[in-house]
One Martini backbone bead per residue (centre of mass of N, CA, C, O) as a GRO file, in nm:
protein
  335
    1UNK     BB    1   6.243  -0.669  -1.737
    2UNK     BB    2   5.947  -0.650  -1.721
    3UNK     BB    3   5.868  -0.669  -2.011
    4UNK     BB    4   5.930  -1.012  -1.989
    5UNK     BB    5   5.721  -1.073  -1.693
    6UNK     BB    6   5.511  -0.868  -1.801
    7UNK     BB    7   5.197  -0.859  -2.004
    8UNK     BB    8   4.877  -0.737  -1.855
    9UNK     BB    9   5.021  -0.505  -1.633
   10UNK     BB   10   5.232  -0.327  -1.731
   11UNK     BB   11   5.179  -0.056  -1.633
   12UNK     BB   12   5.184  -0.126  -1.319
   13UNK     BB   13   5.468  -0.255  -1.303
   14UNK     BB   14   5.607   0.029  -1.409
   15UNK     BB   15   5.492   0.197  -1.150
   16UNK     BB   16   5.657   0.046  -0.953
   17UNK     BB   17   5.974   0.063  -1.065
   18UNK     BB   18   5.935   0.358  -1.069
   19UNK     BB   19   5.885   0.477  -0.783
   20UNK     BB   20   6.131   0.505  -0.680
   21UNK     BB   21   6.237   0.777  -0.746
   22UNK     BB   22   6.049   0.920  -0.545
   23UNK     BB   23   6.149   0.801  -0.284
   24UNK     BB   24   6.414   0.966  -0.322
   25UNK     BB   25   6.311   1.238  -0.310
   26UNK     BB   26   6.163   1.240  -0.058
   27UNK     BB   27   6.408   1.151   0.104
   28UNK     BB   28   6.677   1.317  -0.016
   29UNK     BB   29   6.589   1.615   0.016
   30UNK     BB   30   6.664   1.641   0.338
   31UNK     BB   31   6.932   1.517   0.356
   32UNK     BB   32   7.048   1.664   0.222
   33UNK     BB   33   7.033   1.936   0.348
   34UNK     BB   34   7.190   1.803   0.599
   35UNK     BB   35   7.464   1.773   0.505
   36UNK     BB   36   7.522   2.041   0.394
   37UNK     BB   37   7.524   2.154   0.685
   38UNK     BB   38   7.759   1.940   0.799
   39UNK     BB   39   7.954   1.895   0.482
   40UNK     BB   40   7.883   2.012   0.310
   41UNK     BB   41   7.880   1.978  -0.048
   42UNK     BB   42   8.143   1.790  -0.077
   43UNK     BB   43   8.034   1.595   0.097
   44UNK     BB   44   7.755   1.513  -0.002
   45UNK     BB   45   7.885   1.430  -0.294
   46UNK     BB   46   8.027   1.146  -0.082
   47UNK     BB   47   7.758   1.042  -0.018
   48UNK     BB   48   7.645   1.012  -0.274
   49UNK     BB   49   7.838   0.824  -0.447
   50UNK     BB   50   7.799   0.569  -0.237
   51UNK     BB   51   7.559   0.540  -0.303
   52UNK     BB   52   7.519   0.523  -0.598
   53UNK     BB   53   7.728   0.261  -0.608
   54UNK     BB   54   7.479   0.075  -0.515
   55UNK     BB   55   7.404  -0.027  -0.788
   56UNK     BB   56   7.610  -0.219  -0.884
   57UNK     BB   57   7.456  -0.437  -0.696
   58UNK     BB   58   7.175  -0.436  -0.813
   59UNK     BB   59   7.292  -0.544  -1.103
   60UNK     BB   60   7.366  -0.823  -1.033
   61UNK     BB   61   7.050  -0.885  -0.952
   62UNK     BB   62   6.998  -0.914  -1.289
   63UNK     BB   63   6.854  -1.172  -1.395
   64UNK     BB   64   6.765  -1.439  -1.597
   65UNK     BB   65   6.457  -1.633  -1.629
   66UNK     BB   66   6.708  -1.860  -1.790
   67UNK     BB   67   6.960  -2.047  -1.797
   68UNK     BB   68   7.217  -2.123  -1.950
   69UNK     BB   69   7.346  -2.407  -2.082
   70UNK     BB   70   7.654  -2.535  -2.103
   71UNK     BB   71   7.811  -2.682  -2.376
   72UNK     BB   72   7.960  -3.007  -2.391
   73UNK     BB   73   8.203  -3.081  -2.620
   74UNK     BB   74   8.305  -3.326  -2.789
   75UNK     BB   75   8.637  -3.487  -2.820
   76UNK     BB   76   8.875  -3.669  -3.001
   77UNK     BB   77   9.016  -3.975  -2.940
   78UNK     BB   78   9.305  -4.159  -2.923
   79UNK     BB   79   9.302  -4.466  -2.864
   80UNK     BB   80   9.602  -4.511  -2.823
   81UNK     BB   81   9.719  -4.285  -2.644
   82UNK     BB   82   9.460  -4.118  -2.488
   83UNK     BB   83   9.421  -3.800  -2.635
   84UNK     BB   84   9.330  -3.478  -2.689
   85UNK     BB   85   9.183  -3.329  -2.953
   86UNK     BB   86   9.185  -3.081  -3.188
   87UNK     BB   87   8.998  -2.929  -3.402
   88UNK     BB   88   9.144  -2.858  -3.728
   89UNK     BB   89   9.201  -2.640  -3.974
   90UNK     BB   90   9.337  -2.596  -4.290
   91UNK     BB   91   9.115  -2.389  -4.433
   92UNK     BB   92   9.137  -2.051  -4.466
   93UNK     BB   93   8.896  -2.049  -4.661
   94UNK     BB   94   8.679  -2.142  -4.423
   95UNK     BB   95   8.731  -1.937  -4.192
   96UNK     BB   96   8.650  -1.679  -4.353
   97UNK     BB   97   8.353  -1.767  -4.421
   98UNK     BB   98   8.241  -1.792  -4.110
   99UNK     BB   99   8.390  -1.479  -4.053
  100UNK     BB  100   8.146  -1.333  -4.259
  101UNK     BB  101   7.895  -1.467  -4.170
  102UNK     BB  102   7.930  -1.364  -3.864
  103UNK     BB  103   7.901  -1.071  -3.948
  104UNK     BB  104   7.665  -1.047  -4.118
  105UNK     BB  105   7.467  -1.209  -3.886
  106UNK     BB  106   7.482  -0.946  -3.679
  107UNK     BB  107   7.400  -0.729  -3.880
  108UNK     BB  108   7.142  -0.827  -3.891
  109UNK     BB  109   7.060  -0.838  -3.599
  110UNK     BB  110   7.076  -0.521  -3.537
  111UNK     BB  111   6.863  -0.431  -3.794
  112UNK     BB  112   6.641  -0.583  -3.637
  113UNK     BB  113   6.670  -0.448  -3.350
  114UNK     BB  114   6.684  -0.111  -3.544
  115UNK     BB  115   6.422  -0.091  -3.750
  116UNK     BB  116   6.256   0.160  -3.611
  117UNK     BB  117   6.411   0.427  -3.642
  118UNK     BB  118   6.277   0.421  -3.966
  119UNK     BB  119   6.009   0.509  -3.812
  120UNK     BB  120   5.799   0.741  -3.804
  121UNK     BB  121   5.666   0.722  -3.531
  122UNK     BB  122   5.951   0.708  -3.362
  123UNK     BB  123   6.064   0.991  -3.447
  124UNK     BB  124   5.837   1.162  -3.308
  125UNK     BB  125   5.877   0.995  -3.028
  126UNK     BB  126   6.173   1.150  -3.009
  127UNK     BB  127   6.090   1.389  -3.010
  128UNK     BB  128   5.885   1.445  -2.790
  129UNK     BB  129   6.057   1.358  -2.535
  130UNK     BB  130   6.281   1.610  -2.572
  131UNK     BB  131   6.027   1.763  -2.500
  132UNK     BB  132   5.992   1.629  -2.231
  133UNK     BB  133   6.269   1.662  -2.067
  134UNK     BB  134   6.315   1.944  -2.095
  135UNK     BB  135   6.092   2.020  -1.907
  136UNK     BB  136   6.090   1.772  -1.651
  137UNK     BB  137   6.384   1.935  -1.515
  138UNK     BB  138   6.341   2.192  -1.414
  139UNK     BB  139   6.188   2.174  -1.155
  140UNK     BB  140   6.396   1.981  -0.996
  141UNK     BB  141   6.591   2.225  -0.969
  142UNK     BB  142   6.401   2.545  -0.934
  143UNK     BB  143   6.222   2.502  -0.677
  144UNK     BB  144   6.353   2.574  -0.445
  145UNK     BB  145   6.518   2.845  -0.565
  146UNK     BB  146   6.210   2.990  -0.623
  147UNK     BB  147   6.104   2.889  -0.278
  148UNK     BB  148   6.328   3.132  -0.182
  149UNK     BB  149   6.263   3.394  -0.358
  150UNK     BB  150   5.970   3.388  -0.185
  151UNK     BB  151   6.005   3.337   0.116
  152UNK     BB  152   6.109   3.055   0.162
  153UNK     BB  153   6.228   2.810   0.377
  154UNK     BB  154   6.424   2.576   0.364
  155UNK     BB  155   6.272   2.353   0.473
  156UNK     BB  156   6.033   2.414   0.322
  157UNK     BB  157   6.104   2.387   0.063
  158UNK     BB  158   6.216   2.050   0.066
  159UNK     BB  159   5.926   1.976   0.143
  160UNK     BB  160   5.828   2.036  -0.170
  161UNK     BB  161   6.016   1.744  -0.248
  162UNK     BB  162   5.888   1.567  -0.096
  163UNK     BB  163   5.621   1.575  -0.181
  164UNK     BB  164   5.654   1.510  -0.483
  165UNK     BB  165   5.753   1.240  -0.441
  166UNK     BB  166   5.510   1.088  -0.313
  167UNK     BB  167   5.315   1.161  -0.523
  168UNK     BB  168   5.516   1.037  -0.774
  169UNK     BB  169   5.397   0.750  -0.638
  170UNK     BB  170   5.088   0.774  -0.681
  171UNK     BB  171   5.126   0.821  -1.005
  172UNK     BB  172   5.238   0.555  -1.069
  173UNK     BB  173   5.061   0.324  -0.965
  174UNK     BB  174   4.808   0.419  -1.033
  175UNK     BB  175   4.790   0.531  -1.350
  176UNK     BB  176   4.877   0.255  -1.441
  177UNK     BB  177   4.620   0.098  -1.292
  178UNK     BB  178   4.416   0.222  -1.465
  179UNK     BB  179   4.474   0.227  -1.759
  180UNK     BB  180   4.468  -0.130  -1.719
  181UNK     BB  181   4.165  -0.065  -1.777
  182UNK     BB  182   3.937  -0.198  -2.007
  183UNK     BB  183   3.853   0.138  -2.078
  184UNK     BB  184   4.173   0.237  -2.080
  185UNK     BB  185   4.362   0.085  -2.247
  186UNK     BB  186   4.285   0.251  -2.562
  187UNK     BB  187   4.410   0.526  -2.386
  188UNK     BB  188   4.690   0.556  -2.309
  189UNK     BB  189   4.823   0.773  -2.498
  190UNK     BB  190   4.620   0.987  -2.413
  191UNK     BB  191   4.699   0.988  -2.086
  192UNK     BB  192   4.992   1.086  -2.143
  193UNK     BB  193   4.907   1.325  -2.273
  194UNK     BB  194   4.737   1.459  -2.038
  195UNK     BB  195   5.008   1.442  -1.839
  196UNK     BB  196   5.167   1.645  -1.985
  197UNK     BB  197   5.015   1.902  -2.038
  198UNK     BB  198   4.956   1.938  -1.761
  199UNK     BB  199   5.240   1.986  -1.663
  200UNK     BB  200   5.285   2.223  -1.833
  201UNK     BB  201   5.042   2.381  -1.664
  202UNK     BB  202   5.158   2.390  -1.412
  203UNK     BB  203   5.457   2.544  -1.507
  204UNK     BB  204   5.315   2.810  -1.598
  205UNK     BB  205   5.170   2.895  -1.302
  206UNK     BB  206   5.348   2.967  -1.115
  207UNK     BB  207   5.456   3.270  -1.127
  208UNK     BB  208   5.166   3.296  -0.928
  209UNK     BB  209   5.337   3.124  -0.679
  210UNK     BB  210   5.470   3.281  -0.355
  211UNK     BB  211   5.400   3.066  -0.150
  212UNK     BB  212   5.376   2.778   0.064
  213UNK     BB  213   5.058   2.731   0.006
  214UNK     BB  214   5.079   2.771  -0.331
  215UNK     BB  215   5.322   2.527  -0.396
  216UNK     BB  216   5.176   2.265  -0.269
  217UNK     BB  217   4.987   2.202  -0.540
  218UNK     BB  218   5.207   2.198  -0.728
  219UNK     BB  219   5.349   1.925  -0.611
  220UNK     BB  220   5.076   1.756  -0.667
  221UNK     BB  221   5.053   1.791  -0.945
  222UNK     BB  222   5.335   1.771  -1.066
  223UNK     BB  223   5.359   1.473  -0.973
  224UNK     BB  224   5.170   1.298  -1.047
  225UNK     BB  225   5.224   1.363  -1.363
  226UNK     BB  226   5.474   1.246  -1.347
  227UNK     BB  227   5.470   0.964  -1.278
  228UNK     BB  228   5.212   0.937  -1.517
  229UNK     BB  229   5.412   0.928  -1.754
  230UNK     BB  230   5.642   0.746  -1.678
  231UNK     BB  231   5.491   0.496  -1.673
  232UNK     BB  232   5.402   0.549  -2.010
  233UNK     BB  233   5.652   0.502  -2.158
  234UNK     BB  234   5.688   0.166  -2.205
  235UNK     BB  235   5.425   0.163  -2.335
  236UNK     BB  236   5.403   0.334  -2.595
  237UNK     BB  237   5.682   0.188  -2.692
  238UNK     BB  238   5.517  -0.069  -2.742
  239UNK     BB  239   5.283   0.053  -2.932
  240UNK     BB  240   5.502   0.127  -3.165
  241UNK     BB  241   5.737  -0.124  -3.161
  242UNK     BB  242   5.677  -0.313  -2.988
  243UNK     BB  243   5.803  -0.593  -2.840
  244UNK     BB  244   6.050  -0.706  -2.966
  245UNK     BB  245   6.206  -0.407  -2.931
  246UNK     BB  246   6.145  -0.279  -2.668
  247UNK     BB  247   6.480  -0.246  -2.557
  248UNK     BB  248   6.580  -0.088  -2.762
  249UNK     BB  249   6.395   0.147  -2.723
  250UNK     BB  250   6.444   0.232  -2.444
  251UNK     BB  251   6.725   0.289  -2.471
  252UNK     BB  252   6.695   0.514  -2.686
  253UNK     BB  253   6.476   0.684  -2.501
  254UNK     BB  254   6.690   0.740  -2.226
  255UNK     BB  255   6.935   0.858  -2.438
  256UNK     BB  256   6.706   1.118  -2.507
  257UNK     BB  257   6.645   1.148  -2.181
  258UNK     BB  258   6.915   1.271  -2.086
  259UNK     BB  259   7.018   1.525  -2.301
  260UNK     BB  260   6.842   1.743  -2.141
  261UNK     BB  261   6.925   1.656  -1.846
  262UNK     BB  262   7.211   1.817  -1.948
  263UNK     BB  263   7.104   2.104  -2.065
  264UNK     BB  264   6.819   2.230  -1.923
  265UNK     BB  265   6.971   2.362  -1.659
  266UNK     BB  266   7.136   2.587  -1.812
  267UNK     BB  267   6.988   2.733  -1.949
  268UNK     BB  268   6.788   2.813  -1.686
  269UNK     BB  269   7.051   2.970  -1.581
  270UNK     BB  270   7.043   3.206  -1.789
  271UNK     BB  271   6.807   3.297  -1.780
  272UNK     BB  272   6.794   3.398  -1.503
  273UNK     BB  273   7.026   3.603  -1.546
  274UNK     BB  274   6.928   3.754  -1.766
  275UNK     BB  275   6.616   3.834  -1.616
  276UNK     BB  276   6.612   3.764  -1.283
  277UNK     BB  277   6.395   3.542  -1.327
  278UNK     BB  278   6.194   3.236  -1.349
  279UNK     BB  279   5.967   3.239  -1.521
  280UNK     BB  280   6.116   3.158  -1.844
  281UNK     BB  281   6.186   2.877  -1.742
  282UNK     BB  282   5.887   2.757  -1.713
  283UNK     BB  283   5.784   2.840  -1.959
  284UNK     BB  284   5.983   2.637  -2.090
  285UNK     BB  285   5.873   2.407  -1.972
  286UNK     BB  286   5.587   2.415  -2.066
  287UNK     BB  287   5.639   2.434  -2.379
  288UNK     BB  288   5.773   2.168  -2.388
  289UNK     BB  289   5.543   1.985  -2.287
  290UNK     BB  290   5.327   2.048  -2.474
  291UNK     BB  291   5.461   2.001  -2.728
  292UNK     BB  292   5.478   1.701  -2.642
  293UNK     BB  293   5.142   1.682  -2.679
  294UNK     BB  294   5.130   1.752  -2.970
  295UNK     BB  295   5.275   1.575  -3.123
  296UNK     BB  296   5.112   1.320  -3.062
  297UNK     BB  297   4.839   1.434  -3.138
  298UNK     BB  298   4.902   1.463  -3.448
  299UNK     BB  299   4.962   1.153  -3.479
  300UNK     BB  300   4.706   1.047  -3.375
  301UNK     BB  301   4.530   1.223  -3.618
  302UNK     BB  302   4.678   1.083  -3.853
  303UNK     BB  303   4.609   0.793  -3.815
  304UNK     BB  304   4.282   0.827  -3.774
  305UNK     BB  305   4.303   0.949  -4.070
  306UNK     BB  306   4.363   0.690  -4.239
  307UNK     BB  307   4.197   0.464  -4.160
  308UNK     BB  308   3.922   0.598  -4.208
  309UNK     BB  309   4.023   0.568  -4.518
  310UNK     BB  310   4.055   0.281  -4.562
  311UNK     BB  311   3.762   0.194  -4.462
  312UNK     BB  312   3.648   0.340  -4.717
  313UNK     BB  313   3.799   0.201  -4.932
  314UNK     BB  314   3.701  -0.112  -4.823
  315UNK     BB  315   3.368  -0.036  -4.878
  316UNK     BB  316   3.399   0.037  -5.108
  317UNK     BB  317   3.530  -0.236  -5.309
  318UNK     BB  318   3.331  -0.444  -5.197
  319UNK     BB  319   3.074  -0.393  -5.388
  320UNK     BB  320   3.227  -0.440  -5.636
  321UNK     BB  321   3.284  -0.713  -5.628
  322UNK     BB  322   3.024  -0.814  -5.593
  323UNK     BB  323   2.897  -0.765  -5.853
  324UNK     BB  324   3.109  -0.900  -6.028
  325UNK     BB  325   2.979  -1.185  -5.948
  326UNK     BB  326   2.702  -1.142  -6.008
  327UNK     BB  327   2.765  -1.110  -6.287
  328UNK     BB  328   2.894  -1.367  -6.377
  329UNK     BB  329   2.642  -1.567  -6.220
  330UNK     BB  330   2.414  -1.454  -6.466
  331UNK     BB  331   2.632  -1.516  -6.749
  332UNK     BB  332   2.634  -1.831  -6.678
  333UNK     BB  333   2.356  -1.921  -6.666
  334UNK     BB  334   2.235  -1.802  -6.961
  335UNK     BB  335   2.452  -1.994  -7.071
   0.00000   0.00000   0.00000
C-alpha cells in the first residue's frame, strides 16, 4: 500500500509505517510484564490475542486508491412478452476454448507477477533475508532473559525492550529520511548494508556486557540499526525487481522473513541448554546478520564490476567505428 501512494519519499514513508512495530514493543514490554504477573503467562497470552485479533478490523480499514465501478451489462428484452432473457451459448466448444484462454491468461499473468523468483540478484536477496531474519529474532526473544541472568531485576530487563523499541521507532523515521536525500539516495543499499552489519557487530558484543548500565547501550545501538534496515527492506527490493512486481516480491520476501523467527528461537534455546551460557546465541545472530550484509556486499561488488567491464568495452568498440566510417568516408572521396 505504501508504494502505491508514495513514489518520491518512499523510504521515509516505508520508516513511518513500519514504525508500529517499535511503538508495540516499547509499550508493550512493560504491559506484558504486568499482565504475566496479575493474570498469570496464560491469561497474559488471552489478553494479548484480543489484542491481536484487533488487525482484522485495521486490514478492512485498506481501501485501494479508486474504486472500481461495477458495470451494469444491458440484458436483450423481447418486445412482445416484455421479460428479459440471458443469453446463452449453446457450442459447448466455444465456452470451453474461452475457459482455456481464461486458464492460459491468468497463467501469463501468474509468470508476469512472479518472473522475479528466477533473477539471480532476487535469489541471493532472498539468500540474504534468510540470514538477516535469522539472526535479528534472537536479541528480541534472549535480551531480557541474558539481563536476568546477568543480575539485572525484571524492571530494569523489561525496561531494557522498552528503550529498544523506542529507538527502533527514531530509527525507521531518521534513517528512512536521510537515504530520501539526494547524496544518499544513490547509496541506499550501501546504508542497508551499513545497518545490518552494525546490527550484527552489536550482537557479537553482548556478551561483554553484563550489567544494566552496559546494556542501555546495546538496546540504543541494537535499535536505531533495527529500525534503519526494517525501514530499507521495501527500498532494496524495489531496486531489485522493479515498481511493478514490488507488491508481490515483498510479499514473497516477508513469507522468507517469517520462516527463520519460527526456527531460529528454539535453536538460541538449544544452545542455551546444551552450553549453559547465552554467549553461542549471540554469536549465531551476530554472524548471521554480518552473513547477510556479505552476501549483499559480495552482489554488488560483482554487479560493479561487470558495469565497469561493459562500459570499457563500449568505449573499446566506440573508437573502432568511428575508424571504420572515417576509412570508408575517405575511400569514397578518393573513388
Amino acid at each position: 500500500m505504501v508504494g502505491v501512494y508514495f513514489c518520491e519519499r518512499k523510504a521515509f514513508a516505508y520508516g513511518i509505517a513500519m514504525s508500529g512495530s517499535g511503538i508495540g514493543t516499547f509499550v508493550l514490554a512493560p504491559v506484558v510484564q504486568l499482565l504475566i504477573e496479575h493474570y498469570s503467562w496464560r491469561g497474559a497470552l488471552l489478553i494479548l490475542g484480543g489484542l491481536v485479533a484487533n488487525l482484522c478490523v485495521c486490514g478492512a480499514l485498506l481501501r485501494p486508491i479508486s474504486l472500481k465501478e461495477e458495470e451494469a451489462l444491458p440484458l436483450p428484452v423481447d418486445s412482445e412478452c416484455g421479460y428479459s432473457t440471458t443469453p446463452f451459448t449453446s457450442d459447448q466448444k466455444e465456452m470451453n476454448n474461452k475457459d482455456q484462454k481464461n486458464i492460459k491468461q491468468r497463467c501469463m499473468h501468474f509468470l508476469q507477477d512472479y518472473h522475479f523468483l528466477l533473477m539471480p540478484d532476487f535469489l541471493v536477496l532472498a539468500g540474504s533475508f534468510l540470514f538477516l531474519a535469522s539472526g535479528c529474532s534472537l536479541p528480541f526473544v534472549y535480551l531480557v532473559p541474558y539481563a536476568l541472568d546477568a543480575g539485572v531485576s525484571h524492571h530494569h530487563a523489561a525496561f531494557l525492550m522498552s528503550i529498544l523499541g523506542v529507538i527502533d521507532i527514531v530509527g525507521n523515521i531518521t534513517f528512512g529520511w536521510l537515504t530520501d536525500r539526494r547524496c544518499l539516495k544513490k547509496y541506499r543499499s550501501v546504508c542497508y548494508m551499513a545497518a545490518v552489519g552494525m546490527e550484527g557487530l552489536c550482537c557479537l558484543l553482548i556478551p561483554l556486557l553484563r550489567t544494566f548500565t552496559l546494556l542501555v547501550p546495546f538496546s540504543v545501538l541494537y535499535g536505531y540499526f533495527d529500525g534503519a534496515y526494517v525501514a530499507l527492506i521495501p527500498v532494496v527490493t524495489s531496486d531489485v525487481v522493479g515498481t511493478a512486481c514490488l507488491s508481490s516480491a515483498l510479499g514473497v520476501v516477508y513469507f522468507l522473513h517469517a520462516i527463520p523467527y519460527l526456527l531460529s528461537p528454539p535453536i538460541g534455546g538449544w544452545l542455551v541448554d546444551t552450553t549453559g551460557t547465552y554467549t553461542a546465541t549471540f554469536f549465531l545472530s551476530g554472524f548471521a546478520l554480518i552473513s547477510s550484509a556479505l552476501l549483499l556486499c559480495i552482489l554488488t561488488v560483482v554487479r560493479h564490476c561487470q558495469r565497469i567491464q561493459r562500459n570499457s568495452l563500449s568505449k573499446v568498440s566506440t573508437p573502432e567505428a568511428c575508424e571504420t566510417k572515417q576509412v570508408e568516408f575517405y575511400t569514397a572521396k578518393v573513388l
